[in-house]
Predicted model as a PDB file, atoms N, CA, C, CB and O in Angstrom, pLDDT in the B-factor column:
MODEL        1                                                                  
ATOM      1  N   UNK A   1       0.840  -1.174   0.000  1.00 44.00           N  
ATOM      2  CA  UNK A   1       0.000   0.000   0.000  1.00 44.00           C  
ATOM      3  C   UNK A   1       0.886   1.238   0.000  1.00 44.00           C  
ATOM      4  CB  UNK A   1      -0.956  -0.003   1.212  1.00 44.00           C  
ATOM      5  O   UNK A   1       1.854   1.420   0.739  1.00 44.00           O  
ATOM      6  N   UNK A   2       0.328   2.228  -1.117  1.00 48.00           N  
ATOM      7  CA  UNK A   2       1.480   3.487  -0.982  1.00 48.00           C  
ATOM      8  C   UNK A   2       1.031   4.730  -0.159  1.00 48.00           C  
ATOM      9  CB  UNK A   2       1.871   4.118  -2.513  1.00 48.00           C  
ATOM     10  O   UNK A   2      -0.104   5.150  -0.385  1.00 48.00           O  
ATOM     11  N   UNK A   3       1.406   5.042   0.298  1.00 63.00           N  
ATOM     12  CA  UNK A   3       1.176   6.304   0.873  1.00 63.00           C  
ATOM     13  C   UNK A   3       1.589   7.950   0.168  1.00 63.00           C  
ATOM     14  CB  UNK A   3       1.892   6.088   2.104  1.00 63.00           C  
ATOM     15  O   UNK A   3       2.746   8.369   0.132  1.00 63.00           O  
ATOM     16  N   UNK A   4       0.625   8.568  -0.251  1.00 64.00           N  
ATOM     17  CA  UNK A   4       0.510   9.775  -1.036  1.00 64.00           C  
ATOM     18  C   UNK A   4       1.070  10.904   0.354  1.00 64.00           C  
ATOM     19  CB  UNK A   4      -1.351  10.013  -1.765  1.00 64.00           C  
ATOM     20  O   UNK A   4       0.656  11.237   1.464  1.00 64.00           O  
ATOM     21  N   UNK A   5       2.325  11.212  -0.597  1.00 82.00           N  
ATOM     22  CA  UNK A   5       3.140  12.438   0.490  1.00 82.00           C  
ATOM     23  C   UNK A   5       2.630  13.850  -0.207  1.00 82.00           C  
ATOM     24  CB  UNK A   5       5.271  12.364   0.451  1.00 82.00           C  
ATOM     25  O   UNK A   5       2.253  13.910  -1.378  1.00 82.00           O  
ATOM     26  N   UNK A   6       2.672  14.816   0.571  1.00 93.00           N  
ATOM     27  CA  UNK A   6       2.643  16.229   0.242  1.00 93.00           C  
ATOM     28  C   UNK A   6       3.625  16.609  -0.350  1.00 93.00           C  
ATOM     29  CB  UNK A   6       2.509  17.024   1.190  1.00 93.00           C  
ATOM     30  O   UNK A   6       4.545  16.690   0.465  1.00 93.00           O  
ATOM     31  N   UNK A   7       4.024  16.964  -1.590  1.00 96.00           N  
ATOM     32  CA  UNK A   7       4.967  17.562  -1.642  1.00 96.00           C  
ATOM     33  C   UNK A   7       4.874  18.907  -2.012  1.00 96.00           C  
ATOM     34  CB  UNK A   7       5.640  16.967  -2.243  1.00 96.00           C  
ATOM     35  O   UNK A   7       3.863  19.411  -2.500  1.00 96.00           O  
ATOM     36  N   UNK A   8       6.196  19.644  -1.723  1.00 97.00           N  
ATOM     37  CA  UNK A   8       5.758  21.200  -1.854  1.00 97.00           C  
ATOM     38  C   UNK A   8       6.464  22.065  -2.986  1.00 97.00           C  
ATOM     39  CB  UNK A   8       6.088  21.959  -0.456  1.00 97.00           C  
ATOM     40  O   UNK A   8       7.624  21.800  -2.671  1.00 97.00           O  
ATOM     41  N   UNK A   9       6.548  22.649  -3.742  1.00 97.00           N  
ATOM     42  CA  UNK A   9       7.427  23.663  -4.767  1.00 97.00           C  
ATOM     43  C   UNK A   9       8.797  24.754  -3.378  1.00 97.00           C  
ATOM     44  CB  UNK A   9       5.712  25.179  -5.851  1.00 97.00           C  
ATOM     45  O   UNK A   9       8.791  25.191  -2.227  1.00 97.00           O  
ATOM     46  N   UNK A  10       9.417  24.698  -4.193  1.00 97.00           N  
ATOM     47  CA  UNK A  10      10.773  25.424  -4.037  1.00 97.00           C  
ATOM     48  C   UNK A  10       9.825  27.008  -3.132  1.00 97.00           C  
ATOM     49  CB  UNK A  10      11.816  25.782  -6.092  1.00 97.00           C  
ATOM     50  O   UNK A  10      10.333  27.423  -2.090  1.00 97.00           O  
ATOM     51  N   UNK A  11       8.822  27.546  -3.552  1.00 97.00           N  
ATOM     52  CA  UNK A  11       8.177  28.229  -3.089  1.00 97.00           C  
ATOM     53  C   UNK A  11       7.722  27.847  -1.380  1.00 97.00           C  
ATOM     54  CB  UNK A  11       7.274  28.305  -4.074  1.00 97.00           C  
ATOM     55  O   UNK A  11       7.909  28.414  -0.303  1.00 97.00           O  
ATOM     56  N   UNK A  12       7.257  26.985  -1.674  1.00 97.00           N  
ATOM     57  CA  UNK A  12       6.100  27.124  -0.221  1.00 97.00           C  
ATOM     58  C   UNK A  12       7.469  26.174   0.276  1.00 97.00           C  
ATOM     59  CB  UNK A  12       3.858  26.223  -0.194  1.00 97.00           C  
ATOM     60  O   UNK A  12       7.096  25.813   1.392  1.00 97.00           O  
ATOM     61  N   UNK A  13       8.478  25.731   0.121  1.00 97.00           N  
ATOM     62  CA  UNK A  13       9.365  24.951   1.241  1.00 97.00           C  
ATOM     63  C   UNK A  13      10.284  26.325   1.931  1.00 97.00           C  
ATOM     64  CB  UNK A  13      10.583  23.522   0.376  1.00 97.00           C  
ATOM     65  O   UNK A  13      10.877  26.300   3.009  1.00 97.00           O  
ATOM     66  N   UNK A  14      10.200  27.494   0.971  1.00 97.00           N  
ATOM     67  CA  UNK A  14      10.907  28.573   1.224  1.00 97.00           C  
ATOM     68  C   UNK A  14       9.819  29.292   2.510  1.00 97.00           C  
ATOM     69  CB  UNK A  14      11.194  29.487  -0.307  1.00 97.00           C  
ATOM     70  O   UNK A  14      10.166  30.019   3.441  1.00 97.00           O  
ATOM     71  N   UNK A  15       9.173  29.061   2.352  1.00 97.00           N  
ATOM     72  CA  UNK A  15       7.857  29.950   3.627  1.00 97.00           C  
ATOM     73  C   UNK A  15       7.800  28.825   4.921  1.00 97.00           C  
ATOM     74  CB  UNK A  15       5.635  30.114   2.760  1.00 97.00           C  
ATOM     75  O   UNK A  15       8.151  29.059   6.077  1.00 97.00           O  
ATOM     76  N   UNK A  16       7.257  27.544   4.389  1.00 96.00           N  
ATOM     77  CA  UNK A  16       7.593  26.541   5.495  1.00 96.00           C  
ATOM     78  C   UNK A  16       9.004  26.881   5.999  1.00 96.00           C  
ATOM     79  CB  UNK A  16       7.535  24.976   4.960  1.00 96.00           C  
ATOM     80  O   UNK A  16       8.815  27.121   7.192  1.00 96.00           O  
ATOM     81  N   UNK A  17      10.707  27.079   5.672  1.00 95.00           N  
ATOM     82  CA  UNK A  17      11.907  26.601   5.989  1.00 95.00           C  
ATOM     83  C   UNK A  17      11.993  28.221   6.152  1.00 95.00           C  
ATOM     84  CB  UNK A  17      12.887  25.551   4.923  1.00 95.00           C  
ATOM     85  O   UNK A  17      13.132  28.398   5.719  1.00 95.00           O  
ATOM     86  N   UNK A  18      11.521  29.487   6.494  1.00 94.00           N  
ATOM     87  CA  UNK A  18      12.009  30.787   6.150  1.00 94.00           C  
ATOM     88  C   UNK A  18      13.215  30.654   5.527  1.00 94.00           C  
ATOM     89  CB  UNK A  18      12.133  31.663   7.243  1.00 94.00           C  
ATOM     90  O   UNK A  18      14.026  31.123   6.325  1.00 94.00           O  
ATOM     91  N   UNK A  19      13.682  30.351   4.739  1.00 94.00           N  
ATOM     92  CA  UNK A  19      14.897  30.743   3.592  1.00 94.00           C  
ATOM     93  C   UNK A  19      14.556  31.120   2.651  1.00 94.00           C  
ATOM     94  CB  UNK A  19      15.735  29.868   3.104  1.00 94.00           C  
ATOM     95  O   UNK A  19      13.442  30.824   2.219  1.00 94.00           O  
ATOM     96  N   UNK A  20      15.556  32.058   1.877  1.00 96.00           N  
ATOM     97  CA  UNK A  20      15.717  32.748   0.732  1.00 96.00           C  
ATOM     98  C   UNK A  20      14.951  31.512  -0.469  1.00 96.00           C  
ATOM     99  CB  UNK A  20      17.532  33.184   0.540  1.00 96.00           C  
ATOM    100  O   UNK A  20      14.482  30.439  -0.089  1.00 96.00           O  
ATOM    101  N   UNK A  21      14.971  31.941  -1.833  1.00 97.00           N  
ATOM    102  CA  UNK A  21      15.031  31.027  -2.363  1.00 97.00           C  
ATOM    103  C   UNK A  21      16.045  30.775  -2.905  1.00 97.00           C  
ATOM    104  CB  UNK A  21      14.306  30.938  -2.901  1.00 97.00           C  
ATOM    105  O   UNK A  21      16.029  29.750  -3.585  1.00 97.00           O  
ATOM    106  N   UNK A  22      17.018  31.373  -2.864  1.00 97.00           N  
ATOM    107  CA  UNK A  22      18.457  31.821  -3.760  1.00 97.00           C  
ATOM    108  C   UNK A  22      19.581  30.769  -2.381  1.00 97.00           C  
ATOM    109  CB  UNK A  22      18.856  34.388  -3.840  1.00 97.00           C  
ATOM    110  O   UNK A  22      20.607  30.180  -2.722  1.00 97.00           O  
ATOM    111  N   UNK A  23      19.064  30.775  -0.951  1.00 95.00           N  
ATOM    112  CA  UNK A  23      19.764  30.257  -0.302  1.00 95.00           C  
ATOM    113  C   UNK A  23      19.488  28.463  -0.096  1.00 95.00           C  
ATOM    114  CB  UNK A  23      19.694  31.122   0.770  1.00 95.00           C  
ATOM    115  O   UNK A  23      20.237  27.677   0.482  1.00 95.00           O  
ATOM    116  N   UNK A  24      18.222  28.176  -0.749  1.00 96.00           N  
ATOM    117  CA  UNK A  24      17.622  27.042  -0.919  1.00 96.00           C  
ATOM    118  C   UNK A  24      18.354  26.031  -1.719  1.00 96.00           C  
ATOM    119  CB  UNK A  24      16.456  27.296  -1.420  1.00 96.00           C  
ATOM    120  O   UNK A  24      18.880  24.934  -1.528  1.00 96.00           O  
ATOM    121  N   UNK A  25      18.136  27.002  -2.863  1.00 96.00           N  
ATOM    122  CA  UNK A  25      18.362  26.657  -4.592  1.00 96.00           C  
ATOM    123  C   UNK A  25      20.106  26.509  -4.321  1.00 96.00           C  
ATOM    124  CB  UNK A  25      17.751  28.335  -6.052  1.00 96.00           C  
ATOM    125  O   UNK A  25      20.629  25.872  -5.235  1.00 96.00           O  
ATOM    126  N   UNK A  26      20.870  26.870  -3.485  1.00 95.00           N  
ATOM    127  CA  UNK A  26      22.283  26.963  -2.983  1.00 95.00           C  
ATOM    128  C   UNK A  26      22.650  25.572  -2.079  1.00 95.00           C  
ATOM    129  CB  UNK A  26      22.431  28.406  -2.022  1.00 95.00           C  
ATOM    130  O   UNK A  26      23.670  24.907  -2.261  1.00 95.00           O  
ATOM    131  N   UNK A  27      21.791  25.324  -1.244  1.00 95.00           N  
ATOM    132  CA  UNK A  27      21.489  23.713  -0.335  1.00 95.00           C  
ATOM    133  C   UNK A  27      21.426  22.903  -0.597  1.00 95.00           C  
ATOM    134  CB  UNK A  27      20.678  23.316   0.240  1.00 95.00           C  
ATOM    135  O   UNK A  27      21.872  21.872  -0.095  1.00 95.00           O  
ATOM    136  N   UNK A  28      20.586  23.149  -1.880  1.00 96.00           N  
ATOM    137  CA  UNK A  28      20.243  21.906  -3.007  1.00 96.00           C  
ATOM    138  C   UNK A  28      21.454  21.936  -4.258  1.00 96.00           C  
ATOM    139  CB  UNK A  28      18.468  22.230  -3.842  1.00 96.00           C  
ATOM    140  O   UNK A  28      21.337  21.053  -5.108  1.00 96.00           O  
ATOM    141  N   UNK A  29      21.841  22.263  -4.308  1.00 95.00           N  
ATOM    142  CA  UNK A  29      22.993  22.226  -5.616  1.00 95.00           C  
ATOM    143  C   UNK A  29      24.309  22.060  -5.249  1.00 95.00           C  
ATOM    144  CB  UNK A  29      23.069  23.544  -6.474  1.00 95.00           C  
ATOM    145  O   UNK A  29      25.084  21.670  -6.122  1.00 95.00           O  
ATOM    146  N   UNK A  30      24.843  22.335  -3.825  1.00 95.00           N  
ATOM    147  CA  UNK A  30      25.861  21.755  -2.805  1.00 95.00           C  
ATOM    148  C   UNK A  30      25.902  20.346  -2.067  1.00 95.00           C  
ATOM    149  CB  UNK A  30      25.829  22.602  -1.801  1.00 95.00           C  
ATOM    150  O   UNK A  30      26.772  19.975  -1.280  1.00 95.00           O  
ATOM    151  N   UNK A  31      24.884  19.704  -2.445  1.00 95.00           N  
ATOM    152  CA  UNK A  31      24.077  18.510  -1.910  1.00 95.00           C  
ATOM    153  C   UNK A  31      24.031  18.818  -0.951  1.00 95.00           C  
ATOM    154  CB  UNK A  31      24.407  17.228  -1.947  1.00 95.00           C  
ATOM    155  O   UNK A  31      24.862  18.166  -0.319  1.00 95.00           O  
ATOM    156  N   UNK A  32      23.406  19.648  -0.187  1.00 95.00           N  
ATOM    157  CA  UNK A  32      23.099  19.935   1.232  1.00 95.00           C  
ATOM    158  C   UNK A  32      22.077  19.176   1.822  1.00 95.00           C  
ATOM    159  CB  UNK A  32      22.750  21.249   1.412  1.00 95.00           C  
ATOM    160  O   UNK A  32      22.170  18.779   2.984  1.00 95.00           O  
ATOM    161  N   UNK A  33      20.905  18.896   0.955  1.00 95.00           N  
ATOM    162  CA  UNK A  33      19.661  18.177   0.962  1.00 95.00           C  
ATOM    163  C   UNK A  33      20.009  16.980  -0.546  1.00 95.00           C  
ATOM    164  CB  UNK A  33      18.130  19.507   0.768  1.00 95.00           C  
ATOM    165  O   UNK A  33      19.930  16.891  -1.771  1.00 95.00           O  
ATOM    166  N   UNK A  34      20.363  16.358   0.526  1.00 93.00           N  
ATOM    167  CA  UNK A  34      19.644  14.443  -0.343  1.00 93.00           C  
ATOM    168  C   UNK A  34      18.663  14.280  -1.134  1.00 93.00           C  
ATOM    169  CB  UNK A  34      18.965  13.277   0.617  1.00 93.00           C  
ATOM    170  O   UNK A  34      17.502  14.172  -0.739  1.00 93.00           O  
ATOM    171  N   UNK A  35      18.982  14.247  -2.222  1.00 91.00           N  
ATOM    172  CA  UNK A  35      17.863  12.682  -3.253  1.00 91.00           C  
ATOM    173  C   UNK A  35      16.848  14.117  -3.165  1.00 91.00           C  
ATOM    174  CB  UNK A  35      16.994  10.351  -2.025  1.00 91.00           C  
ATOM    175  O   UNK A  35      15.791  14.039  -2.540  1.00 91.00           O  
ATOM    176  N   UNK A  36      17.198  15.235  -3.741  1.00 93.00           N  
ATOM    177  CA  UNK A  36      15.799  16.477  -4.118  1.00 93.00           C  
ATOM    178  C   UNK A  36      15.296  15.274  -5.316  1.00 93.00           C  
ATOM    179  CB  UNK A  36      16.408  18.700  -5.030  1.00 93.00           C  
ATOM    180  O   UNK A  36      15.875  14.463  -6.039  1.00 93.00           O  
ATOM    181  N   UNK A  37      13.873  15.686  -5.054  1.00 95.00           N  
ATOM    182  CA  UNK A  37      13.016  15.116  -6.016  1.00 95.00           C  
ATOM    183  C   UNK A  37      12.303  15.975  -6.864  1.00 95.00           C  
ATOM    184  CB  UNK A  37      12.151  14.353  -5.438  1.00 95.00           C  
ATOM    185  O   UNK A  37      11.839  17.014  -6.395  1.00 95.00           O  
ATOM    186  N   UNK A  38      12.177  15.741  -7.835  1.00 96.00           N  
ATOM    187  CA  UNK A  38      11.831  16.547  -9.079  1.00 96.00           C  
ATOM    188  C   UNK A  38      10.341  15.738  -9.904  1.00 96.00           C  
ATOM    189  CB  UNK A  38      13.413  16.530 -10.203  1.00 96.00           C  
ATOM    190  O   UNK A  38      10.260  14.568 -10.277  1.00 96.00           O  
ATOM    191  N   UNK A  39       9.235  16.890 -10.005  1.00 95.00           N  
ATOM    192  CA  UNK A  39       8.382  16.629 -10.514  1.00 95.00           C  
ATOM    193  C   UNK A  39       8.322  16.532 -11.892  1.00 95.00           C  
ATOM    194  CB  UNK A  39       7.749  17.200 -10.097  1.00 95.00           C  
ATOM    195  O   UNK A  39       9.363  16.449 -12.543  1.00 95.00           O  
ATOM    196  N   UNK A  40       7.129  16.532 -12.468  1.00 96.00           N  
ATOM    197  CA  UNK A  40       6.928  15.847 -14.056  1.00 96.00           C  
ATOM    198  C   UNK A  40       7.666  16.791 -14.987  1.00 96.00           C  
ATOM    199  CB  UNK A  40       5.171  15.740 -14.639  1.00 96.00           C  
ATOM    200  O   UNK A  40       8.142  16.420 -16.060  1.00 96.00           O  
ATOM    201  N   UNK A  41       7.769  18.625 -14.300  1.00 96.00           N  
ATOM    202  CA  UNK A  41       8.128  19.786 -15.378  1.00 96.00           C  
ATOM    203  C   UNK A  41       9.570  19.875 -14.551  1.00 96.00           C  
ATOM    204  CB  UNK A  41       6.937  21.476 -15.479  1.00 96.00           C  
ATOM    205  O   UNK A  41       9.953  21.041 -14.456  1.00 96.00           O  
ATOM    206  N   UNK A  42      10.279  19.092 -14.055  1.00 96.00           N  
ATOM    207  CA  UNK A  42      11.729  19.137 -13.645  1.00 96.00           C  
ATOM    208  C   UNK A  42      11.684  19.983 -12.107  1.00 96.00           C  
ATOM    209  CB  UNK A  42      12.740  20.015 -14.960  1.00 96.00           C  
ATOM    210  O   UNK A  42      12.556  19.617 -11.320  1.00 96.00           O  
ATOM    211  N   UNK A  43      11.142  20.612 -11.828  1.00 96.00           N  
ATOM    212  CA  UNK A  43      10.829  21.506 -10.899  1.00 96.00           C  
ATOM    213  C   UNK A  43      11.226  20.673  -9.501  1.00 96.00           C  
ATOM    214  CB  UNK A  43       9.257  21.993 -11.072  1.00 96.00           C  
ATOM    215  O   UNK A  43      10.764  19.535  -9.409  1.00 96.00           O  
ATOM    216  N   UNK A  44      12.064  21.184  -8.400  1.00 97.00           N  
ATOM    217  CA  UNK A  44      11.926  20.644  -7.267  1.00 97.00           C  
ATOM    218  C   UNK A  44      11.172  20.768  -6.665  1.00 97.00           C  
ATOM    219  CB  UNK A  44      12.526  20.720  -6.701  1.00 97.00           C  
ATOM    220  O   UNK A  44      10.573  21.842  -6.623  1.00 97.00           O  
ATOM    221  N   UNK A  45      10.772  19.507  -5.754  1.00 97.00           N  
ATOM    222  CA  UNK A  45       9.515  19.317  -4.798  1.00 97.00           C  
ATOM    223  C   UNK A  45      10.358  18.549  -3.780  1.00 97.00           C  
ATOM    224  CB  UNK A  45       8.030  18.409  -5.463  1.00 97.00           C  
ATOM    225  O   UNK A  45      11.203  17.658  -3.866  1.00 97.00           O  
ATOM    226  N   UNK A  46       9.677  19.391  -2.568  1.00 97.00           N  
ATOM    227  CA  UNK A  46       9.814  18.636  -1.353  1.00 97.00           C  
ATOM    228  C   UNK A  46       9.254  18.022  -0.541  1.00 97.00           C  
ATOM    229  CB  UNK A  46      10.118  19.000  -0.806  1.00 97.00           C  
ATOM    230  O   UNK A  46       8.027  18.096  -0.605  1.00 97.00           O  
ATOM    231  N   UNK A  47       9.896  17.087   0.658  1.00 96.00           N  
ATOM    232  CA  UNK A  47       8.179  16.093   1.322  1.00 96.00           C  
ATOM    233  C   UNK A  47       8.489  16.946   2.481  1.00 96.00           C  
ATOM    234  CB  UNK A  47       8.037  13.786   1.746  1.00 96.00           C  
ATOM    235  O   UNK A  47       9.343  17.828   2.577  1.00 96.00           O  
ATOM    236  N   UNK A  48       7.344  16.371   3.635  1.00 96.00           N  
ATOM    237  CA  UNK A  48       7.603  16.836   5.389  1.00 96.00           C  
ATOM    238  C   UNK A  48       9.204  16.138   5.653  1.00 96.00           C  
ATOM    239  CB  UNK A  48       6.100  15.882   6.781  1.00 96.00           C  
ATOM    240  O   UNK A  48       9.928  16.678   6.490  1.00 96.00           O  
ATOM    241  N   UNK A  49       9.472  15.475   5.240  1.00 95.00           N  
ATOM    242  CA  UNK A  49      10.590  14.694   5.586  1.00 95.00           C  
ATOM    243  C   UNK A  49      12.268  15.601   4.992  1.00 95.00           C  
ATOM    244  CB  UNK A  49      10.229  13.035   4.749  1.00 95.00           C  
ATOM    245  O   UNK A  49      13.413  15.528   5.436  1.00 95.00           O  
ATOM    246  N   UNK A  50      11.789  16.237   4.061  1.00 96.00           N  
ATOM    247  CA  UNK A  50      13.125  17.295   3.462  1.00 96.00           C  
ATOM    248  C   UNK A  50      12.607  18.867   4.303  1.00 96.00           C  
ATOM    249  CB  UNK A  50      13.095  17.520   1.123  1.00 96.00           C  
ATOM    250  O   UNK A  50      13.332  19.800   4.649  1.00 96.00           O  
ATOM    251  N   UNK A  51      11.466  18.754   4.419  1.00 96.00           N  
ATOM    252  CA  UNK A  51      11.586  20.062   5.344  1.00 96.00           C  
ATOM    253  C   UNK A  51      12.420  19.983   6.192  1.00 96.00           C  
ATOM    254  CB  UNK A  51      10.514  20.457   6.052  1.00 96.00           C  
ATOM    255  O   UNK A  51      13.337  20.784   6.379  1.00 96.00           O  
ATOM    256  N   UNK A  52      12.114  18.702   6.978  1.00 96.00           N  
ATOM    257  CA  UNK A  52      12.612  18.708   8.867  1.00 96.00           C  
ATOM    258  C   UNK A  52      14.193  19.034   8.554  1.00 96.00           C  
ATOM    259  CB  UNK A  52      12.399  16.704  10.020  1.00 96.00           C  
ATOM    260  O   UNK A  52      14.719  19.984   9.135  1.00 96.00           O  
ATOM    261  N   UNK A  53      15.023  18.146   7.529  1.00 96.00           N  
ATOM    262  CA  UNK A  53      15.992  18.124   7.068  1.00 96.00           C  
ATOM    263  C   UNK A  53      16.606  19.609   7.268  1.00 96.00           C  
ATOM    264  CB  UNK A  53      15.814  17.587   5.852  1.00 96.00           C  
ATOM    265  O   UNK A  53      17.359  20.113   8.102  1.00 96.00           O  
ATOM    266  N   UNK A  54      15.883  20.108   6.029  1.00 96.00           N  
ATOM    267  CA  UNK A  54      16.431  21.710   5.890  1.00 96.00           C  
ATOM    268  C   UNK A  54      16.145  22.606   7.658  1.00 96.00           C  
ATOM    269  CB  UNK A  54      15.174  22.677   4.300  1.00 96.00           C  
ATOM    270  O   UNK A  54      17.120  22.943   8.330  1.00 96.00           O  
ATOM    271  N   UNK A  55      15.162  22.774   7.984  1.00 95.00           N  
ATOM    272  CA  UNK A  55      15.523  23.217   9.490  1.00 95.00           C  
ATOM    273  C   UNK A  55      16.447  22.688  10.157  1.00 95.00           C  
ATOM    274  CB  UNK A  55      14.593  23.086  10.334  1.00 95.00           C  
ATOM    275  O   UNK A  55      17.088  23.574  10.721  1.00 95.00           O  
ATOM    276  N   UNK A  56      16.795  21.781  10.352  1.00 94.00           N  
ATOM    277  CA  UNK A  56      17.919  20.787  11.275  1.00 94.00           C  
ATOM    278  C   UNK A  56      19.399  22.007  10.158  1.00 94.00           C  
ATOM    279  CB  UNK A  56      17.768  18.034  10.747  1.00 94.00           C  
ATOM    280  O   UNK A  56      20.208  22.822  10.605  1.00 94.00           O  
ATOM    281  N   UNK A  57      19.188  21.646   8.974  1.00 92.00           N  
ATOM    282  CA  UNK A  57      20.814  22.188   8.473  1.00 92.00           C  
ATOM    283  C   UNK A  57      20.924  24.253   9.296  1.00 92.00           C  
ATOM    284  CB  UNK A  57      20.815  22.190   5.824  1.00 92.00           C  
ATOM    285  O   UNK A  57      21.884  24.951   9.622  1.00 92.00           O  
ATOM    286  N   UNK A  58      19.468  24.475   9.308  1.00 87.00           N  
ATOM    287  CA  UNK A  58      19.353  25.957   9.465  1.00 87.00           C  
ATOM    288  C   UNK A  58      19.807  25.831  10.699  1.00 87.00           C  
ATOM    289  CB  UNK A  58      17.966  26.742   9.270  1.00 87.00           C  
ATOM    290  O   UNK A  58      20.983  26.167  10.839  1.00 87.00           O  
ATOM    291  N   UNK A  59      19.377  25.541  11.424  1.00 88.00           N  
ATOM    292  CA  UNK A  59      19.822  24.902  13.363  1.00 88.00           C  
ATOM    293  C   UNK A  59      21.030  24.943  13.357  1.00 88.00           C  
ATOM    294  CB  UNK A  59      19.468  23.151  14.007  1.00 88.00           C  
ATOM    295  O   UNK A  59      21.490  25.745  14.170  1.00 88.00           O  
ATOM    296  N   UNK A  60      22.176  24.075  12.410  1.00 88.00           N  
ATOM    297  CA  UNK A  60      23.141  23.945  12.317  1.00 88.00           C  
ATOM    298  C   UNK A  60      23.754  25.197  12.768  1.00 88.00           C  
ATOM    299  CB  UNK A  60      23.323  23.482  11.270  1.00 88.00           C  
ATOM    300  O   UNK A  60      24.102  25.520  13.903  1.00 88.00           O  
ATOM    301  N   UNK A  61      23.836  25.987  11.407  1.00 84.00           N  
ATOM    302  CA  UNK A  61      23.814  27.093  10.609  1.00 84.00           C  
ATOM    303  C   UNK A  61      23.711  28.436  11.697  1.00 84.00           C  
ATOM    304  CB  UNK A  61      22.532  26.935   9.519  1.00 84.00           C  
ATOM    305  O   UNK A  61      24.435  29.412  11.895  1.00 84.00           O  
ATOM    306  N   UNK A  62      22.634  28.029  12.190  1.00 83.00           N  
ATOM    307  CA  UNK A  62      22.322  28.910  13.411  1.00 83.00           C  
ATOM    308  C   UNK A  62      23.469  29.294  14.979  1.00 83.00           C  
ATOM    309  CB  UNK A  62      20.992  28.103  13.915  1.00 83.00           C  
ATOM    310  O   UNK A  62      23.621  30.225  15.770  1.00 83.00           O  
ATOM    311  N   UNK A  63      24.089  27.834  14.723  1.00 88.00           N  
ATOM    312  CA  UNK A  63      25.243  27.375  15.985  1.00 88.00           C  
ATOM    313  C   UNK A  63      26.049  28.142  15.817  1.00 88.00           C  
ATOM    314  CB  UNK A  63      25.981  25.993  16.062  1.00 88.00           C  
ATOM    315  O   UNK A  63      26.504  28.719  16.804  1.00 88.00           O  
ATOM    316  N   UNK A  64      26.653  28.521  14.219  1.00 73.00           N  
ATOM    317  CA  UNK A  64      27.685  28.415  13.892  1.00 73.00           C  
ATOM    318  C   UNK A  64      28.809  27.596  13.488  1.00 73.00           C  
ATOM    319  CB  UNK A  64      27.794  28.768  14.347  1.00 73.00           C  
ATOM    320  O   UNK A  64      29.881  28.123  13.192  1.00 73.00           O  
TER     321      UNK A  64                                                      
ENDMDL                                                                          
END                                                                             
């Protein structure tokens, strides 16, 4: 049985994660965030599970 995830556009992960999108699109192209998944028009999409991700790196980030 599959389970249908939410996923979100580069947009609304930027409002969920308060980051830039320029600092996102930077996370993701450094492999900062794992296995980005890409919808049917190439576009990144994210689940609840790459959110938590990206806050945890911001946390990091936050330490110093």
């Amino acid at each position: 049985m599959s389970k249908n995830k939410t996923l979100y556009s580069m947009k609304e992960t930027c409002a969920k994660t308060h980051l830039t999108y320029d600092t996102l699109k930077l996370y993701c192209n450094e492999g900062l965030v794992p296995n980005v998944k890409r919808d049917k028009n190439n576009y990144r999409v994210f689940d609840d599970k790459d959110i938590a991700w990206i806050d945890n790196l911001a946390c990091l980030k936050n330490c110093g």
